[in-house]
DSSP file (Angstrom, degrees, kcal/mol; ACC not computed):
  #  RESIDUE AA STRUCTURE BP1 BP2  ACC     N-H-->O    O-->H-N    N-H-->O    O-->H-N    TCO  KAPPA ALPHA  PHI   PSI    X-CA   Y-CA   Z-CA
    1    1 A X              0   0    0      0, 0.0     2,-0.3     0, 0.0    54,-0.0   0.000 360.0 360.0 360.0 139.2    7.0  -27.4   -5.0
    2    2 A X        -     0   0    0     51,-0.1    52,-3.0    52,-0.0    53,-0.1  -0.501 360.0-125.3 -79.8 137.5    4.5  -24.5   -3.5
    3    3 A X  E     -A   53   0A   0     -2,-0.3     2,-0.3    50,-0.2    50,-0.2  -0.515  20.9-158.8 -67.7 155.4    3.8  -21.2   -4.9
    4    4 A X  E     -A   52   0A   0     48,-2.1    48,-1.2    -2,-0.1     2,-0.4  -0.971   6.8-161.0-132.2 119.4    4.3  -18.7   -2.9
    5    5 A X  E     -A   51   0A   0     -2,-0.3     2,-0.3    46,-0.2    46,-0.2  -0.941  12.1-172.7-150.5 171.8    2.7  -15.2   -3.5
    6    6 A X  E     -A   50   0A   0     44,-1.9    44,-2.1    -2,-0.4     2,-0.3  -0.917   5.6-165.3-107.6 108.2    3.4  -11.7   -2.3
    7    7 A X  E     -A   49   0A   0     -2,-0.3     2,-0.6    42,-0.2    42,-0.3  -0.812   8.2-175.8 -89.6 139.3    0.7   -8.5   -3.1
    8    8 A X  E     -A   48   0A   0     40,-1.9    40,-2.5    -2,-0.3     2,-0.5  -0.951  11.1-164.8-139.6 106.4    2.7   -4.9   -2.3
    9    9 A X  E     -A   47   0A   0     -2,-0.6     2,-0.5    38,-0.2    38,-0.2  -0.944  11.7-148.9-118.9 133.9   -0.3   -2.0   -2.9
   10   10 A X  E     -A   46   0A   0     36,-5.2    36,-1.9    -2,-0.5     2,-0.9  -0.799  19.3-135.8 -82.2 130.8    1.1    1.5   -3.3
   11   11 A X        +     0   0    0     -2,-0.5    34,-0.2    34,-0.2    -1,-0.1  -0.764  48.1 148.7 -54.7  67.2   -1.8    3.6   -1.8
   12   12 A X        -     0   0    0     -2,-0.9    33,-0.2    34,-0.1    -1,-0.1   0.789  42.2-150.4-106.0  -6.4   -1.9    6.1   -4.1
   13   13 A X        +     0   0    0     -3,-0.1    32,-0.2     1,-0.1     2,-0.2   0.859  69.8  81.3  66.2  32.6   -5.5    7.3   -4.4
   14   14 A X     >  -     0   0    0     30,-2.3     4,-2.2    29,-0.1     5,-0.3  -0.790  56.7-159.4-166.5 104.4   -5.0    8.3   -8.2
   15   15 A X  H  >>S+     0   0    0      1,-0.2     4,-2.6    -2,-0.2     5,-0.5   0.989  98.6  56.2 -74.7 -38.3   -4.9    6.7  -11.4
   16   16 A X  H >>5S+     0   0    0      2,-0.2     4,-2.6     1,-0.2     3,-0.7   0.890 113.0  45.7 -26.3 -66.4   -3.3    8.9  -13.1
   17   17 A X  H 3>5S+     0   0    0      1,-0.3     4,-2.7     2,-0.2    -1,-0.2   0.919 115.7  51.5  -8.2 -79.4   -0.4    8.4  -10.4
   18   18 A X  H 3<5S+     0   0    0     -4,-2.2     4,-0.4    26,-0.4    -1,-0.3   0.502 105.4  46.9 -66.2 -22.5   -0.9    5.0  -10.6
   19   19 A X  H <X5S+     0   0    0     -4,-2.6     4,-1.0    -3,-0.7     3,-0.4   0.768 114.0  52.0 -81.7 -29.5   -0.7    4.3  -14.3
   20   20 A X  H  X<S+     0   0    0     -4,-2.6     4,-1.5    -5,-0.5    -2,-0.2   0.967 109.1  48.8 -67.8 -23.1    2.7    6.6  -14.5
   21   21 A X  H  X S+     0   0    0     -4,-2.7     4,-1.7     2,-0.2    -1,-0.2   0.786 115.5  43.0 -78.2 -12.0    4.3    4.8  -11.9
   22   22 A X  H  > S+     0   0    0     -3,-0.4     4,-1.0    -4,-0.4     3,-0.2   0.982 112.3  50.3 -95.3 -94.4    3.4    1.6  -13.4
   23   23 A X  H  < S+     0   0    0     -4,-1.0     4,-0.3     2,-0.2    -2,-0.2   0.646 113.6  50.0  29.3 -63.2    4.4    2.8  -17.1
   24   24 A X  H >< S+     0   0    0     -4,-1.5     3,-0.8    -5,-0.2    -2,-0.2   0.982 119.4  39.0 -82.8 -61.5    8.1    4.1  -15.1
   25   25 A X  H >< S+     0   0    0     -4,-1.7     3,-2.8     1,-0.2     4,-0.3   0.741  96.3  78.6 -82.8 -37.9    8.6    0.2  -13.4
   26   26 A X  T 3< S+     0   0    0     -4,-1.0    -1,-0.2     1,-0.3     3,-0.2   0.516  81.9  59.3 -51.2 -21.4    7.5   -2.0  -16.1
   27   27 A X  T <  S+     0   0    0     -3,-0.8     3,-0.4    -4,-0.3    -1,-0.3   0.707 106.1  59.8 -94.5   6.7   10.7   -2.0  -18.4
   28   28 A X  S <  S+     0   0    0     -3,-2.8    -2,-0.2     1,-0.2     3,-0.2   0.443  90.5  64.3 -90.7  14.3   12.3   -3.5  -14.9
   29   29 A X  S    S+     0   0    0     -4,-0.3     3,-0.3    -3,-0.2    -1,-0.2  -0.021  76.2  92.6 -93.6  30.1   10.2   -6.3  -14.8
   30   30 A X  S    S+     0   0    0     -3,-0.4     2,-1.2     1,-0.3    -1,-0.2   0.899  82.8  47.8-111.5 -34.9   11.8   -7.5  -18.0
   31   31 A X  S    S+     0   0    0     -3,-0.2     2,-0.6     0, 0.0    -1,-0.3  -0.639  73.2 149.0-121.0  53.9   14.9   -9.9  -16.3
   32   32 A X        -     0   0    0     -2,-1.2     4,-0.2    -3,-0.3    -3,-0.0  -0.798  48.9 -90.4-121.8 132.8   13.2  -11.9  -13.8
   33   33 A X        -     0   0    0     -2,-0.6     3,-0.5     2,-0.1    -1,-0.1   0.025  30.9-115.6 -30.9 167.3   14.2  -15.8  -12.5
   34   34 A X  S    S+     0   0    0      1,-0.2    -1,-0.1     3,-0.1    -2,-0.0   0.765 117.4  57.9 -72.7 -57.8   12.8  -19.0  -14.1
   35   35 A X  S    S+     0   0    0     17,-0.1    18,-1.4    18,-0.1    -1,-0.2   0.651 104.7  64.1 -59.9 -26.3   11.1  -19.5  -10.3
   36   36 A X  E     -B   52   0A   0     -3,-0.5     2,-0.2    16,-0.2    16,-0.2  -0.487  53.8-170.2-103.2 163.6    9.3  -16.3  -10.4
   37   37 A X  E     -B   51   0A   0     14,-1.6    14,-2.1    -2,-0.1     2,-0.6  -0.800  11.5-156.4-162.3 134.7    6.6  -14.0  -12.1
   38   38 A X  E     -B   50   0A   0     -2,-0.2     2,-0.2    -9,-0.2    12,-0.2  -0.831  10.7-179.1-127.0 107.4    5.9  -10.5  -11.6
   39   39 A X  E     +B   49   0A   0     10,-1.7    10,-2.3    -2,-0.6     2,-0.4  -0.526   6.1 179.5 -83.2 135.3    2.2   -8.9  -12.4
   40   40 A X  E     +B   48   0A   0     -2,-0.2     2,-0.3     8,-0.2     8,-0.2  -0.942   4.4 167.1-126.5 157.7    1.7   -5.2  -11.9
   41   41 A X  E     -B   47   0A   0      6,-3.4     6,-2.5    -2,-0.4     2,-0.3  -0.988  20.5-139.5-169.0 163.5   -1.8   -3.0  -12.6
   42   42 A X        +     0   0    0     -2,-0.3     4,-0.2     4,-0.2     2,-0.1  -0.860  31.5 147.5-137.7 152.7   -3.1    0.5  -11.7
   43   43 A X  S    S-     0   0    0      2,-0.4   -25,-0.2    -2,-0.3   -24,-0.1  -0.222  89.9 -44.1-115.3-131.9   -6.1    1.5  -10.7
   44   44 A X  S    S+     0   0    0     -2,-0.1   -30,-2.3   -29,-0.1   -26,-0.4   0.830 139.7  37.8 -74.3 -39.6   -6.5    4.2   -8.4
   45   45 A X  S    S-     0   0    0    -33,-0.2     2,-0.5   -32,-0.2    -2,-0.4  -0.608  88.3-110.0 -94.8 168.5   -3.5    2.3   -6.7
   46   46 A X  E     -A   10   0A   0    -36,-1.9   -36,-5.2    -2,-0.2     2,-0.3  -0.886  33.1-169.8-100.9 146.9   -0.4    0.4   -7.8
   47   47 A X  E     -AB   9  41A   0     -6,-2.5    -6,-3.4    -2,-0.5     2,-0.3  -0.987   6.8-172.7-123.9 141.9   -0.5   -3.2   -7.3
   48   48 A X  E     -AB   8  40A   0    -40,-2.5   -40,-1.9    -2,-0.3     2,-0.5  -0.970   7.9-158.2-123.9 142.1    2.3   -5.7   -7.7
   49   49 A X  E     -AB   7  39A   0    -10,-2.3   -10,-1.7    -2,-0.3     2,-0.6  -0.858   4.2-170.8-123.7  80.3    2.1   -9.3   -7.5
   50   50 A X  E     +AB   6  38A   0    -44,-2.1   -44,-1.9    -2,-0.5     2,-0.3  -0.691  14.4 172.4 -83.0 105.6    5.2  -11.3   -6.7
   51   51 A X  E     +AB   5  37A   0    -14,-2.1   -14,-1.6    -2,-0.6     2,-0.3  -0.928  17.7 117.6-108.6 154.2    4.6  -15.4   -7.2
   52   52 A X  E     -AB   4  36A   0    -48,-1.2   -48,-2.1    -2,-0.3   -16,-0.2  -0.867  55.3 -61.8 174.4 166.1    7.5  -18.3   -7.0
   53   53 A X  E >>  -A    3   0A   0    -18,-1.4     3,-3.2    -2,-0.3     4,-0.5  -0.497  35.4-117.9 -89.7 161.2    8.5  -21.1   -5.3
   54   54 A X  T 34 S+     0   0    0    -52,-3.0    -1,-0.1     1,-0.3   -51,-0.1   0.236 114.4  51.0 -65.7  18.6    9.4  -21.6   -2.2
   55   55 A X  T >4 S+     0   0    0    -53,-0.1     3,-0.6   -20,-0.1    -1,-0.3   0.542 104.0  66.1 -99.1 -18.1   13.0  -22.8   -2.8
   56   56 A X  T X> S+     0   0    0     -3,-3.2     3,-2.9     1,-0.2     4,-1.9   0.763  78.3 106.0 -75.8 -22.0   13.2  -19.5   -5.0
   57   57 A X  H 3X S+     0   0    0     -4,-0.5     4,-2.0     1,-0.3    -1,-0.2   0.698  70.5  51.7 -28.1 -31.6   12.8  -17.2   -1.6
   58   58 A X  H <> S+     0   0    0     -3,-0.6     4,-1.3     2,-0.2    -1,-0.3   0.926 108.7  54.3 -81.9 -16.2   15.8  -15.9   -1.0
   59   59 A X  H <> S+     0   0    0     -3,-2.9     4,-2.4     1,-0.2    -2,-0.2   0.857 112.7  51.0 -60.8 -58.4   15.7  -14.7   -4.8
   60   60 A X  H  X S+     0   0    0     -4,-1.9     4,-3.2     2,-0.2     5,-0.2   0.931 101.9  53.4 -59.3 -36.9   12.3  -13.1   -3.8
   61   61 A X  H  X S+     0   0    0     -4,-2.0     4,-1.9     1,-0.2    -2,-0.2   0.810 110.0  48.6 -83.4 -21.8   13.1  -11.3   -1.0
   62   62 A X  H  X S+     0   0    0     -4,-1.3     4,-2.0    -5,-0.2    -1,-0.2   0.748 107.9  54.4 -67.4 -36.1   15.8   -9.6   -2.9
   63   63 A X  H  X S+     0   0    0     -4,-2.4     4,-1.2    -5,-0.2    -2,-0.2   0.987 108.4  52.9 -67.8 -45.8   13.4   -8.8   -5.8
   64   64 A X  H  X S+     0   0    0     -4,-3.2     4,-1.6    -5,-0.2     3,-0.2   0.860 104.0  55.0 -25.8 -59.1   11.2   -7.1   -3.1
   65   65 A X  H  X S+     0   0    0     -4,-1.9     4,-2.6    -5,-0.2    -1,-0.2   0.937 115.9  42.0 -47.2 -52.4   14.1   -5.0   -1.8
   66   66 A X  H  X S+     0   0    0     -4,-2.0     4,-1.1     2,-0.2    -2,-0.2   0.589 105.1  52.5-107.7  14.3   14.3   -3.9   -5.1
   67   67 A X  H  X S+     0   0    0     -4,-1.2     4,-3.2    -3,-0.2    -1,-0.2   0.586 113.2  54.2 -34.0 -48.7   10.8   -3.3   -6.6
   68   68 A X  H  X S+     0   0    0     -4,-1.6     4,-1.7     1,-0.2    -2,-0.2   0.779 108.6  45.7 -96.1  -1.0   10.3   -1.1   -3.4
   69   69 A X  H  X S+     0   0    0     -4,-2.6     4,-2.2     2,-0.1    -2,-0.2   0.924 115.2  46.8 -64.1 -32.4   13.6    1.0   -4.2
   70   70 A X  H  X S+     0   0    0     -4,-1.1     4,-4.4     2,-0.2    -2,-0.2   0.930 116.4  44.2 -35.7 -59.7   12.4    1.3   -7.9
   71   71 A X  H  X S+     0   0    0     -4,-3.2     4,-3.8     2,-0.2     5,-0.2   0.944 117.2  46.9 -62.7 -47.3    8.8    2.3   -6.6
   72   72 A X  H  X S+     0   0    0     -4,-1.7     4,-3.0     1,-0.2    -2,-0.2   0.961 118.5  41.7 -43.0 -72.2   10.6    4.9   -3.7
   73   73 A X  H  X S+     0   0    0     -4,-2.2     4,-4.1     2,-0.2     5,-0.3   0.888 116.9  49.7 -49.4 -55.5   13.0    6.4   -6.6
   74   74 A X  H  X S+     0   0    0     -4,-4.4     4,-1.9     2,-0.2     6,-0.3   0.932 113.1  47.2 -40.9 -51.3    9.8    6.5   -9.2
   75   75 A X  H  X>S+     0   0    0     -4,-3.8     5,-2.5     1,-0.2     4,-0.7   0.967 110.9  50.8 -38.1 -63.8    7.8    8.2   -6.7
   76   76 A X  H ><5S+     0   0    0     -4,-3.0     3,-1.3     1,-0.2    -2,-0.2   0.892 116.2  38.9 -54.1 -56.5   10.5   10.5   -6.1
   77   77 A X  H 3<5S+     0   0    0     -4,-4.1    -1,-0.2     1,-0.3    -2,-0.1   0.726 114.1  50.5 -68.2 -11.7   11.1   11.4   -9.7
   78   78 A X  H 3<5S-     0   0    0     -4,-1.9    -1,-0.3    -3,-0.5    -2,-0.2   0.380 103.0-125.7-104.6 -16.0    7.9   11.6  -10.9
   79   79 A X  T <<5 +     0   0    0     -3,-1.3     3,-0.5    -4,-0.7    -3,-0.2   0.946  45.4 170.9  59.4  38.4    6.5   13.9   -8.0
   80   80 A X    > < +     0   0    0     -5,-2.5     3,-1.0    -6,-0.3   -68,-0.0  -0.334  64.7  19.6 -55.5 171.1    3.7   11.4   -7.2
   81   81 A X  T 3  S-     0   0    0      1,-0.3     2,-0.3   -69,-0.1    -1,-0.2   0.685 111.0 -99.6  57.4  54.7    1.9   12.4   -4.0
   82   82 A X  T 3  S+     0   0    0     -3,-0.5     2,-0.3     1,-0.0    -1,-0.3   0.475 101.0  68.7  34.8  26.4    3.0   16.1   -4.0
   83   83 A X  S <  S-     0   0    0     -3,-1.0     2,-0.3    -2,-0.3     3,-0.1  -0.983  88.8 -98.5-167.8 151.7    5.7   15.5   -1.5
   84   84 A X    >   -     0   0    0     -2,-0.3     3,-2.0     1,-0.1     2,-0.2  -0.462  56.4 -96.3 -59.8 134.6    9.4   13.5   -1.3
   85   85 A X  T 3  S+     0   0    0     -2,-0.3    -1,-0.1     1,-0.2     3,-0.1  -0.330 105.7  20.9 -41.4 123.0    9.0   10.2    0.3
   86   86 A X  T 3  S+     0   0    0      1,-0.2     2,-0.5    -2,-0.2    -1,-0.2   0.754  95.3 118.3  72.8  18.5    9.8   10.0    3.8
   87   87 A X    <         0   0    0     -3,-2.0    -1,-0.2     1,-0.1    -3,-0.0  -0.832 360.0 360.0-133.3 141.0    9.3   13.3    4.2
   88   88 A X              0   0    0     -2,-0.5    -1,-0.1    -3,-0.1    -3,-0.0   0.757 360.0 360.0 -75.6 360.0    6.4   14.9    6.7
């Protein structure tokens, strides 16, 4: 069956940033399918790393959805980037 993977990097231009938000998402990585495996790391950005197979997709694209509400909500609580998401 083919692996499939998927990179998401949060631009955050900070490590600091970037190790709390990684630190805040890492005990939700804990409950994830048989088909899947999900790496995260900080640097100055966060990177996440979604692999699985391709019959697991629709199972990924729902883990996607909710990685980037985790990362939206983290942001938000954590006062990364000096400003609410999604606001100018």
């Amino acid at each position: 069956m083919p692996t499939l993977r998927l990179e998401l990097s949060i631009g955050l231009g900070d490590p600091k940033a970037a190790g709390s938000l990684l630190a805040a998402l890492e005990p939700d990585n804990v409950d994830v399918p048989d088909c899947m495996s999900i790496d995260m790391s900080a640097d100055d950005d966060l990177r996440v790393v979604l692999s699985f197979d391709v019959a697991c997709a629709d199972k990924a694209a729902s883990t996607v959805d909710e990685v980037l509400t985790h990362v939206r909500l983290a942001i938000e609580s954590l006062g990364v980037g000096g400003r609410a998401i999604g606001r100018q």
